[in-house]
PLY file of the C-alpha trace (Angstrom):
ply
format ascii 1.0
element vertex 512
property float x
property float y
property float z
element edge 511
property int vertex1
property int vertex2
end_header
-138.36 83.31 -107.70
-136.83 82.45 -104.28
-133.04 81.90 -106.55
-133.56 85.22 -108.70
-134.34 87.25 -105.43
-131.25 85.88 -103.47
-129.00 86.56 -106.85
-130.49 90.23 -106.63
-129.53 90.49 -103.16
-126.05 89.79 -103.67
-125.52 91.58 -106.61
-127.15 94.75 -104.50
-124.54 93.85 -101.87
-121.71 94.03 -104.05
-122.73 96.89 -105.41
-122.93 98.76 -102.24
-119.89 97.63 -101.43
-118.03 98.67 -104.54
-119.86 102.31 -103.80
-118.58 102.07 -100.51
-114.96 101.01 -102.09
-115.57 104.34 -104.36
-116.45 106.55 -101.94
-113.78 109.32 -100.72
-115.48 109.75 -97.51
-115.74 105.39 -96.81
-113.37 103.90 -99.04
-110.45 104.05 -96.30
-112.56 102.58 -93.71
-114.09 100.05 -96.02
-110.75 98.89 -97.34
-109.56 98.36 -94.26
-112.31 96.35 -92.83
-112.30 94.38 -96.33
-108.84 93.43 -95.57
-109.55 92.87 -92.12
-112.03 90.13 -93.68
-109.50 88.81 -95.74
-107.26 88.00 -92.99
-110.10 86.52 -91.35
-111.00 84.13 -93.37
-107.21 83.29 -94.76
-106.51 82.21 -90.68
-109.70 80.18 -90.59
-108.39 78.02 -93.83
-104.51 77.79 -92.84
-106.26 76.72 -89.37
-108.56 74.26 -90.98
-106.05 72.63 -93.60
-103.21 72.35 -90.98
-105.05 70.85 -88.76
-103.84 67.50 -88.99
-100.50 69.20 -88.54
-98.24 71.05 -85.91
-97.11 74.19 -86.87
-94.11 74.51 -89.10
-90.17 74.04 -88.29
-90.26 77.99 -89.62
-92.55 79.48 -86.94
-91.05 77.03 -84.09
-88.17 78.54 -84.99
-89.25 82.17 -85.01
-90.85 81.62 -81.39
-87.26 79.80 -80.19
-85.79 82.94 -81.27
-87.76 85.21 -80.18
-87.76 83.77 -76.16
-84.00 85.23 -76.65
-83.65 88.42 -78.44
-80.58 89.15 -80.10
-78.60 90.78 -82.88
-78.53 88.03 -85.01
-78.96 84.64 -85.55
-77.37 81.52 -86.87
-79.74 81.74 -90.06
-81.40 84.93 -90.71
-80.87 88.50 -88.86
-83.03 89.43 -86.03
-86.21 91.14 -87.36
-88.89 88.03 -87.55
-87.85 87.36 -84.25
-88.09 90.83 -82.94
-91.95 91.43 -84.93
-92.52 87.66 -83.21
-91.44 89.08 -79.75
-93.61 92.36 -79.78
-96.46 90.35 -81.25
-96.47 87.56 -78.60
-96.50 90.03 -75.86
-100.12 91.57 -76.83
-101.72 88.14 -77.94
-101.47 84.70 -76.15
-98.86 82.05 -77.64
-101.12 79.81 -80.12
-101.09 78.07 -83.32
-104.13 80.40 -84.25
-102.30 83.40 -83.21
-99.70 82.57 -85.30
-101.32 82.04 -87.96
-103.53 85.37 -87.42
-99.64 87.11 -87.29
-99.53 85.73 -91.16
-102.46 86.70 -92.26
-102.64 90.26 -90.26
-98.63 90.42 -92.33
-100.69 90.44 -95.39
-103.45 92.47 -95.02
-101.04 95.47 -93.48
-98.91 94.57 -96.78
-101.86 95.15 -99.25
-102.88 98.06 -97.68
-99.62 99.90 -97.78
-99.55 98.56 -101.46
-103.10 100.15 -101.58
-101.62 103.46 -100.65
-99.11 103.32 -102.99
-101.69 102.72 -105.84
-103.58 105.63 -104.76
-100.60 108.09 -105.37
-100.50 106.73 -108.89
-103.67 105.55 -109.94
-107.33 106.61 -110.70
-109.72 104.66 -107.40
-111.51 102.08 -110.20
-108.01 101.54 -111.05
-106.25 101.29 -107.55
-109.16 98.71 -106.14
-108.54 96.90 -109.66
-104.68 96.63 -108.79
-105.68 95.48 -104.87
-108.05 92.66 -105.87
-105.74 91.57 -108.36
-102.29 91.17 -105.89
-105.19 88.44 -103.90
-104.83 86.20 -107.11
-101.22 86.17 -106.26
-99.95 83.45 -104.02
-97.38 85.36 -102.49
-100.49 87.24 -100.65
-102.25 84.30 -99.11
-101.04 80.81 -99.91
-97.52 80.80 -99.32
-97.30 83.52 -96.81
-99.65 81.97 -94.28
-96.10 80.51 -92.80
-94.82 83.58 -91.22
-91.11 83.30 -91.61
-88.33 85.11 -92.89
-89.64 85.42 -96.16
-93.03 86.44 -94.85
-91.73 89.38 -93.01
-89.88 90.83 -95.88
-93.49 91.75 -97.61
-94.67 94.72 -95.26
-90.95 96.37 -95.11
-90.28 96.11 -98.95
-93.88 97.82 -99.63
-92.97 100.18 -97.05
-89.66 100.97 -98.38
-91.08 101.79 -101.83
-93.58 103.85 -101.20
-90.91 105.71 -99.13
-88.20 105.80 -101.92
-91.23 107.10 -104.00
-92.27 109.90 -102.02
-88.57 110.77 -101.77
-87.66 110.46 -104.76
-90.33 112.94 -106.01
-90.13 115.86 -102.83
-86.30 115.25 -102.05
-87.02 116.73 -98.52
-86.15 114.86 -95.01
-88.88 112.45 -93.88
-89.18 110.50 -96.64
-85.85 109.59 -97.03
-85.08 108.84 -93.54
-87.89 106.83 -93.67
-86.62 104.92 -96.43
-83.62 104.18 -95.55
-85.31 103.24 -91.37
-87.82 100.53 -93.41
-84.25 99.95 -95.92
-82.82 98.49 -92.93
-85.44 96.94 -91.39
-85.88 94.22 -94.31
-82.19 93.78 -94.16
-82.49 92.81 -90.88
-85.34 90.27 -92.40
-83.51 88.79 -94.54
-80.46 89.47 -96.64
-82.04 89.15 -100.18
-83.38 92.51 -99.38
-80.01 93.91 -100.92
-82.27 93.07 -104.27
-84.37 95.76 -103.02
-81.79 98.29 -101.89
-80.20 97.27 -105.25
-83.47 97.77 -107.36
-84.12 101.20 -106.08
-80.19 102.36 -106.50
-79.83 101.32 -109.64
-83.34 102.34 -110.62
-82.22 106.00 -109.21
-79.07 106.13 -111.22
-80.63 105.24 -114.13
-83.86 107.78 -114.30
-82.93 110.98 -115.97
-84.07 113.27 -112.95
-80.52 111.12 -111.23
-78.72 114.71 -110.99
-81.10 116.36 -108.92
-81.86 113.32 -106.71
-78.01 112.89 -105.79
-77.32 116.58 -105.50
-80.38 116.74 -102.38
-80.19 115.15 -98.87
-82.41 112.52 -99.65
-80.11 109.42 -101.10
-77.32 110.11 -98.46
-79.76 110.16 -95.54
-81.05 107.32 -97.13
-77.81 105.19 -96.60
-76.72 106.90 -93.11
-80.20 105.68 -91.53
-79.96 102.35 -93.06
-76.85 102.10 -91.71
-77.44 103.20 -88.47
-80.07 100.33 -88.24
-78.01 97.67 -89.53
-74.91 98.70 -87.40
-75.47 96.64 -84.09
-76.36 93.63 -86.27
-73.02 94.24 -88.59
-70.93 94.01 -84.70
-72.73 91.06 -84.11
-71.97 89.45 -86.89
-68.11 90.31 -86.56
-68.19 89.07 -82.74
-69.75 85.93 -83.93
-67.76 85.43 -87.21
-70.66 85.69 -89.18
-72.82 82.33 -89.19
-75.55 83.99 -91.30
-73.50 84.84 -93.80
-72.21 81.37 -94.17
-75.73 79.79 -94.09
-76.38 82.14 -97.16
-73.87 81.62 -98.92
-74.46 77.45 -98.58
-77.33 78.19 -101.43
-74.91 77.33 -104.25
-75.97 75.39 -107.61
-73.89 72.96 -108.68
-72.00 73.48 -111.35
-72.08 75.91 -114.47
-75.22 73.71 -116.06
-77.19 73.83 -112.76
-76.63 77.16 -112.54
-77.95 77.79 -115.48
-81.31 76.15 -115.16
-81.65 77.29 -111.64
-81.62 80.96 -112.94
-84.15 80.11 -115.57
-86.22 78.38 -113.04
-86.11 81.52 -110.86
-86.91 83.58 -113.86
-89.81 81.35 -114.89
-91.55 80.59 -111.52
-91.32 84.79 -111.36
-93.50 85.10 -114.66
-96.03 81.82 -112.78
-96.44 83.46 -109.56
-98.00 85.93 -111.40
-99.61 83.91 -113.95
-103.50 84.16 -112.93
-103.14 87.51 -111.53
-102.16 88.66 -115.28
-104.77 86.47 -116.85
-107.63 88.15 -114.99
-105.85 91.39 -116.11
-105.67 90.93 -119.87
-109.18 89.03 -120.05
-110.93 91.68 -117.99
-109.22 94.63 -119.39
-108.21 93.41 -123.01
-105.27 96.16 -123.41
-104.50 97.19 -126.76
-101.03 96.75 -128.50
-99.88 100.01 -128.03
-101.57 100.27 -124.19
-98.95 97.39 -123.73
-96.12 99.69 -125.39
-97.25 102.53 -123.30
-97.27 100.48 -120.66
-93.86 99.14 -120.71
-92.01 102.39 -121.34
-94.07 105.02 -120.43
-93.58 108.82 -120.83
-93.91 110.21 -117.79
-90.60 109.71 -116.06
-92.10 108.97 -112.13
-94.03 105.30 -113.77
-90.97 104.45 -116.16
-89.39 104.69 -112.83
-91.55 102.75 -111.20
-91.71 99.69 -114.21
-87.76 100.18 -113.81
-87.93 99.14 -110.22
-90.23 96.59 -110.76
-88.60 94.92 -113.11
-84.94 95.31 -111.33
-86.71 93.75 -108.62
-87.68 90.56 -110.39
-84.39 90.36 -112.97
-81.42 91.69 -111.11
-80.87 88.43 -109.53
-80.36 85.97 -112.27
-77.39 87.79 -113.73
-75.77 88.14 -110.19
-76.48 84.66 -109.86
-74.86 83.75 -112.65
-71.54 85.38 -111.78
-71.34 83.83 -108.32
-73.03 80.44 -108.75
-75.49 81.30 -105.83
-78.62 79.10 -106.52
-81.97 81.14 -106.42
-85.33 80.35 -106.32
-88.37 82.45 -107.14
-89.99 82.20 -103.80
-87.84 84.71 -102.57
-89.40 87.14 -104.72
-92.17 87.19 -102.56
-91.95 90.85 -101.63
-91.56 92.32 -104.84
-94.92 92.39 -106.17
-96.43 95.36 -105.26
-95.55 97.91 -108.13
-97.07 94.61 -110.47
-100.70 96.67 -110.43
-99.24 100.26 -111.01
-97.18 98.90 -114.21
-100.25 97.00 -115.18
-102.83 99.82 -114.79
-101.34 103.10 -114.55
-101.08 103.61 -118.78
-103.71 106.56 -119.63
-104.67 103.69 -122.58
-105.96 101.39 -119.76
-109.60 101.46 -118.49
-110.99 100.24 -115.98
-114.99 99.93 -116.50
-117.60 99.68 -112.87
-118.22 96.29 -114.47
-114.45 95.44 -115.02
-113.94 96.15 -111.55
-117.00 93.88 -110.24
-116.60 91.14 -111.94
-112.51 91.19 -110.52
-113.86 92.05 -107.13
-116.34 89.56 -107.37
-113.37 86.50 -108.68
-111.44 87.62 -105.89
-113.85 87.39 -103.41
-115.00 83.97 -105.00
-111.44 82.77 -104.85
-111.11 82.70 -101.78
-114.54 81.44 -100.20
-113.49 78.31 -102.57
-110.39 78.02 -101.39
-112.33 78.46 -97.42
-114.64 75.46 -98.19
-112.04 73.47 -99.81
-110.17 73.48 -95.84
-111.72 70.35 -94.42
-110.56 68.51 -97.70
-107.44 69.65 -97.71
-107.07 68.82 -94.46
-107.90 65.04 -95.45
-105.95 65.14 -98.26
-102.99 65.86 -95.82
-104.10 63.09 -93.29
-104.77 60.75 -95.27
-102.05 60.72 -98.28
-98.71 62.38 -96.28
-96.83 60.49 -93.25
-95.95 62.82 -90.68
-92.56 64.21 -89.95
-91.51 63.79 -85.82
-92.23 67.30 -85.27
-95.26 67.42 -86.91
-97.00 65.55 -84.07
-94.69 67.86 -81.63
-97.72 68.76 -79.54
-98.83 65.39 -79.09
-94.87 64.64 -77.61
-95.31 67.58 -75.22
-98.29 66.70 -73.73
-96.41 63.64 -72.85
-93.45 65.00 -71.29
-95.82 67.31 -69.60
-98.10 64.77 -67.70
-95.00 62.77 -66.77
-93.25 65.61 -65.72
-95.56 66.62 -63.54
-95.76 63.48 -61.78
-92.36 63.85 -60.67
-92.00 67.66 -60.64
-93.69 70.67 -59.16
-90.77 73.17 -60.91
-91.01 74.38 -64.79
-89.57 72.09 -67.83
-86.27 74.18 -68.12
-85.47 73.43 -71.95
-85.55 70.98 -74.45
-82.86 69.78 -76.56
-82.41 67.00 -78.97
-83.04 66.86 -83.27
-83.23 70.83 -83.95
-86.69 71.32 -85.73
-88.20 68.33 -83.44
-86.71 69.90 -79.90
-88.10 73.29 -81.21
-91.39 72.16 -81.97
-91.82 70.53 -79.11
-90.03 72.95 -76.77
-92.87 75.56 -78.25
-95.75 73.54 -77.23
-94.08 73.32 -74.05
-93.46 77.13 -74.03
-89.79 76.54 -73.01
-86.46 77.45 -74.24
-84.94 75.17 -76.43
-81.10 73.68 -77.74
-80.12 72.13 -80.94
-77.39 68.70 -80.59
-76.10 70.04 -83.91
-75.22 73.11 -82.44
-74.78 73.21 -79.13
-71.57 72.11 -77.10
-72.82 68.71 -75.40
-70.90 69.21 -72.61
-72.38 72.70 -71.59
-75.58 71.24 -72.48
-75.28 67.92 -69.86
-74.49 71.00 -67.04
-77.35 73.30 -68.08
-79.88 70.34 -68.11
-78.12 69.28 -64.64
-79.01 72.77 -63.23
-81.99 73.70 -64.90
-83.80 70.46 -65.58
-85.46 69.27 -69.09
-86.41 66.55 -71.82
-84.10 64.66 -74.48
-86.44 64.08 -77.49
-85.20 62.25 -80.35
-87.25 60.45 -83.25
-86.70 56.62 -82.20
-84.94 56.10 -85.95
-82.87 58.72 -85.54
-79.55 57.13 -83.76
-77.08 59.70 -84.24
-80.10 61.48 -81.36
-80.38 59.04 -79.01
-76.78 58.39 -78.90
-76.30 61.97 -77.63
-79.03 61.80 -75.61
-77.61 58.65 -73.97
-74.03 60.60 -73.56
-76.37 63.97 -71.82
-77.90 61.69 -69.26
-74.80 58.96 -68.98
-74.71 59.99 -65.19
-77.62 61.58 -64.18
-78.88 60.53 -60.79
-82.70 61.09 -62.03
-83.54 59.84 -65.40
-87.27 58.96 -66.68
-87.10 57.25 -70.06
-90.28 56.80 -72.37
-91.23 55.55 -75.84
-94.07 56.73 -77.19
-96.12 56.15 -80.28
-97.95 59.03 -81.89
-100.99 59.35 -84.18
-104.05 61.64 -84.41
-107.73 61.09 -85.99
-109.15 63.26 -88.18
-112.85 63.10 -88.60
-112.73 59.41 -87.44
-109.78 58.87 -89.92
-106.41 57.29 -88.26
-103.49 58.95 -89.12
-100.16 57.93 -89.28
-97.96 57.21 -86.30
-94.44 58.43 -85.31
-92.37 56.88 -82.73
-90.12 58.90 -80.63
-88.38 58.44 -77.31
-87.91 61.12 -75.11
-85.53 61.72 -71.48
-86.83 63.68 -68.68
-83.47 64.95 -66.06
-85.06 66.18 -63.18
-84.25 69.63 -62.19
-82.34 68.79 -58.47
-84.75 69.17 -55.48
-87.61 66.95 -57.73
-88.18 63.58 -55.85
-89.09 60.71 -58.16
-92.54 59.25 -57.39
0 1
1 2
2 3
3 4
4 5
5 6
6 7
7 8
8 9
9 10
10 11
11 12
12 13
13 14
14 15
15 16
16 17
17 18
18 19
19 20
20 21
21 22
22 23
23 24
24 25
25 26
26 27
27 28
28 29
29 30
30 31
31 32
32 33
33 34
34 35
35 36
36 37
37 38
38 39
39 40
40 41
41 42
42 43
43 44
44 45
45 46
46 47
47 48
48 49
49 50
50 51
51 52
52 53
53 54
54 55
55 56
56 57
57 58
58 59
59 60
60 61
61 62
62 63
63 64
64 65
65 66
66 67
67 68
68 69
69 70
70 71
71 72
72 73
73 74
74 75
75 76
76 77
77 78
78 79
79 80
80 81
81 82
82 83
83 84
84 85
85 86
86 87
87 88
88 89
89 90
90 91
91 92
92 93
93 94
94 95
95 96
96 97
97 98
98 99
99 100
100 101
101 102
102 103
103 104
104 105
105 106
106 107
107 108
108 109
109 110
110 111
111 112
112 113
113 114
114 115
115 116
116 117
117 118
118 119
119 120
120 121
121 122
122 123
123 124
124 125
125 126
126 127
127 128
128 129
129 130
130 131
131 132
132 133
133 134
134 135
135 136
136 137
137 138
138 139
139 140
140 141
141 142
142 143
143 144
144 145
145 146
146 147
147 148
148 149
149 150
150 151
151 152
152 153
153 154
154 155
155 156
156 157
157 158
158 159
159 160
160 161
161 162
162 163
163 164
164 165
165 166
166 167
167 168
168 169
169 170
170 171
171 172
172 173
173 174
174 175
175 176
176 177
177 178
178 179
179 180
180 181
181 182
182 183
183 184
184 185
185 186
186 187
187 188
188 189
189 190
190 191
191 192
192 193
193 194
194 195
195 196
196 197
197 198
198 199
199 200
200 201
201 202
202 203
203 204
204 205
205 206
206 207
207 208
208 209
209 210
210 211
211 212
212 213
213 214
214 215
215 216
216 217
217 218
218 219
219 220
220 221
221 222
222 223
223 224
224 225
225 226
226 227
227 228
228 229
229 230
230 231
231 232
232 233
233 234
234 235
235 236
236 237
237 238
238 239
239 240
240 241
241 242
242 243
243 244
244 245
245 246
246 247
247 248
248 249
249 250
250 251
251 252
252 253
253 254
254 255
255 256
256 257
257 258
258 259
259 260
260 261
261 262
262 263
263 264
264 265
265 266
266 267
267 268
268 269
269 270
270 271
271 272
272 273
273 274
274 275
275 276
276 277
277 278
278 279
279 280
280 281
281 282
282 283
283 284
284 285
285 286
286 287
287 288
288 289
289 290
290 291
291 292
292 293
293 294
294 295
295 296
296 297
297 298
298 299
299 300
300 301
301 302
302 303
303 304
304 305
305 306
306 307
307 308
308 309
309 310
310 311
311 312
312 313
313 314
314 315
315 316
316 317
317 318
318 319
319 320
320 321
321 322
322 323
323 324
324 325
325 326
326 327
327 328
328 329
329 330
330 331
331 332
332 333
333 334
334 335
335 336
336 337
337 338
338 339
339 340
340 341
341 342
342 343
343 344
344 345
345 346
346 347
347 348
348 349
349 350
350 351
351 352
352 353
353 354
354 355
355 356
356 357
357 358
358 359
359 360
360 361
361 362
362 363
363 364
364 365
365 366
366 367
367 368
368 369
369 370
370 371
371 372
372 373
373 374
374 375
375 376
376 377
377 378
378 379
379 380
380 381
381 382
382 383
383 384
384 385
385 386
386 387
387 388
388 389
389 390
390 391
391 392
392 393
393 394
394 395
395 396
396 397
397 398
398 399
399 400
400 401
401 402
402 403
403 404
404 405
405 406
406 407
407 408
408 409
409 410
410 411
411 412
412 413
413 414
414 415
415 416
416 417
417 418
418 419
419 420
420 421
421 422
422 423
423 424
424 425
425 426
426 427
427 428
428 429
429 430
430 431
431 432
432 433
433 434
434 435
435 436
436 437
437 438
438 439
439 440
440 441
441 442
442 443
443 444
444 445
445 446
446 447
447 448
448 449
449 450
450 451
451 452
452 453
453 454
454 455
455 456
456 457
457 458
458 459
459 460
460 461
461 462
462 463
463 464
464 465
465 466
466 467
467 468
468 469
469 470
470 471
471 472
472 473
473 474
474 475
475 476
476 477
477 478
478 479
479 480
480 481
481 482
482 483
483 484
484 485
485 486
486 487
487 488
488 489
489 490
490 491
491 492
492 493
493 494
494 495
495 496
496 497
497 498
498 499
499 500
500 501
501 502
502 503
503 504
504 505
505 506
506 507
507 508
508 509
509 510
510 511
């Protein structure tokens, strides 16, 4: 009796919830605080499973960055660094915190997506389309790293549902605010040109083209985008474009690599979305000719819409093709959001109360599993991976802290050495950070001189330590320490990393 009454209860709290969900006057507040939720317990798992872990080389990265704002970077234009900035300055600097930036990335992303659904799609049918983007890994698994990639989901979703609007009212806002979000995920992350690409091409090929290009809206578009993209573009020039080179290193090789790269890219597309369009066609069980419909509809604003999507997914491969750039389908992250809308928005398509339960109740299930499976994942990656150097970063800073401050009363100035090790650790030391690979040695040797710092180098890595050893050649106060690293889990010993690490004293410090 005990079992049935529980199962009653929270069958009567789903229901109440999907009322709420269905409600005009509480579905925007409940959607929000459902997402809110989401988030929530997304950050509790990444914090969980990574806990045998430092944070990534990605977000170490982001935070070097983003100590030094600029117009563009060796890698990747400014924009994660600039959203990393402006988020650090309202919340404390924290591996939770970051992770909470991830997850808070992809609840505002399926919320804008939300709204977008909404313009196009029956409620049943919208809250259908938003539980079924959470059974896609691009909106939890894989963007709990906030990077590059990760930043691109918000501003493509945005840019859409701008283009949309625009598209349909040909008036001002819209279209400004198209091209403003445009080039905003430019400045993400150059694969957004697939995006810009997607909705040009999708424009010139809709039969409503000749009234869209004879209004405002297109060339606004492009003179905003461009206005946003122009200091970045002088950058770029000034500093003979090192982003564009680290781009265009992503090059198969050869014809026959090519080849299977692009089909990889096309087929890890289609599995991304696998489960997501398993739930759909088992839950929904559309008809032959609601697939048809579906595909190519009638009305011209969704066959614009399936046009984009699809551009969005496809235009790549035959680019890539032509230029022998290698792709990969994780940088399709962002272009998901239209999936629900093409999926659902067919007339032929119904979406039952219990259809939308039992895919509100999977998604909700999903992810309490994948919650409770945390503390085993989190063996699973203690017990069966070795750790990388910077993986046990914070355990390396907390050494050149406590030895540093036997010697020093003044701040750690930088840290320099491996690049993804001396960011790592420079983050847990909330200091600024240089890269050997990068960085001319002997402006490094003054600027440690002056400002003071720590040399940190995995002990097997000798091409480190010998330019360590050149950086400090010299130095009237050197501290020099090997250390071996490990860290228990749950009473479980982990592996161990050796590193060695240089302290220069800033000058002023007097050696104890």
């Amino acid at each position: 009796m005990t079992s049935l009454a529980t199962s009653r209860t929270r069958l009567s709290l789903i229901d109440r919830w999907i009322a709420a969900l269905l409600d005009p006057q509480r579905q925007e507040r409940t959607v929000v605080l459902s997402l809110a939720v989401y988030a929530a317990i997304w950050t509790a798992y990444r914090t969980i499973a990574t806990w045998p872990r430092d944070v990534h080389a990605d977000v170490s990265e982001l935070y070097a960055w983003s100590r030094h704002l600029a117009f563009g970077y060796d890698k990747h234009p400014p924009f994660s660094a600039l959203v990393t900035r402006a988020w650090f300055s309202v919340v404390p600097v924290s591996d939770i915190t970051f992770h909470l930036l991830a997850t808070a990335n992809i609840a505002l992303t399926l919320y804008i997506a939300w709204r977008t659904m909404r313009r196009y799609l029956a409620p049943e049918k919208a809250l259908f389309g938003l539980a079924l983007l959470t059974f896609i890994p691009f909106f939890n698994f894989i963007a709990l790293k906030y990077n590059a990639n990760a930043v691109l989901l918000p501003l493509w979703a945005l840019t859409i549902y701008c283009f949309l609007r625009a598209f349909e009212t040909r008036g001002w806002l819209w279209p400004a605010l198209a091209g403003l979000f445009a080039g905003c995920a430019m400045l993400g992350k150059y694969w957004s040109i697939v995006l810009v690409g997607a909705l040009g091409l999708g424009a010139l090929l809709d039969a409503r083209r000749g009234r869209f290009f004879a209004s405002p809206a297109p060339w606004l578009m492009i003179v905003v985008g461009g206005l946003m993209l122009a200091p970045h573009l002088a950058w770029l020039v000034e500093h003979r474009f090192p982003s564009f080179a680290y781009a265009a290193a992503h090059e198969s090789d050869g014809l026959a690599h090519n080849a299977l790269d692009t089909l990889s890219y096309l087929a890890g597309c289609v599995g991304y979305a696998a489960l997501a369009l398993i739930v759909w066609a088992v839950l929904l069980r559309p008809s032959r000719a609601a697939l048809a419909e579906s595909a190519w509809p009638a009305d011209p604003q969704r066959r614009l819409i399936v046009t984009v999507q699809l551009l969005m997914l496809v235009a790549p491969a035959p680019v890539a093709l032509l230029t022998g750039v290698r792709i990969v389908p994780l940088w399709a992250m962002p272009a998901y959001t239209l999936l629900p809308i093409v999926l659902l928005s067919s007339p032929l398509i119904e979406v039952s109360r219990a259809a939308l339960r039992k895919v509100l109740i999977g998604a909700v299930a999903l992810a309490l599993a994948i919650l409770a499976a945390a503390p085993g994942a989190a063996v699973v990656i203690h017990t069966t991976s070795h750790p990388e150097p910077y993986e046990y970063a914070s355990l390396l800073a907390d050494d050149i802290a406590k030895e540093w401050q036997r010697h020093s009363s003044q701040p750690i100035g930088l840290v320099a050495g491996e690049t993804v090790l001396a960011e790592t650790t420079a983050y847990y030391l909330r200091t600024d950070t240089r890269a050997f690979e990068t960085s001319d040695i002997a402006a490094l040797k003054a600027e440690i001189t002056a400002r003071g710092g720590a040399l940190v180098c995995s002990a097997a890595d000798q091409p480190c330590l010998s330019v360590a050893e050149q950086i400090v050649a010299g130095q009237p106060q050197i501290l020099r320490s090997k250390v071996w690293l490990s860290r228990p889990l749950f009473g479980l010993a982990g592996g161990t990393v050796q590193d060695v690490f240089f302290l220069v004293l800033p000058d002023g410090s007097a050696t104890k």
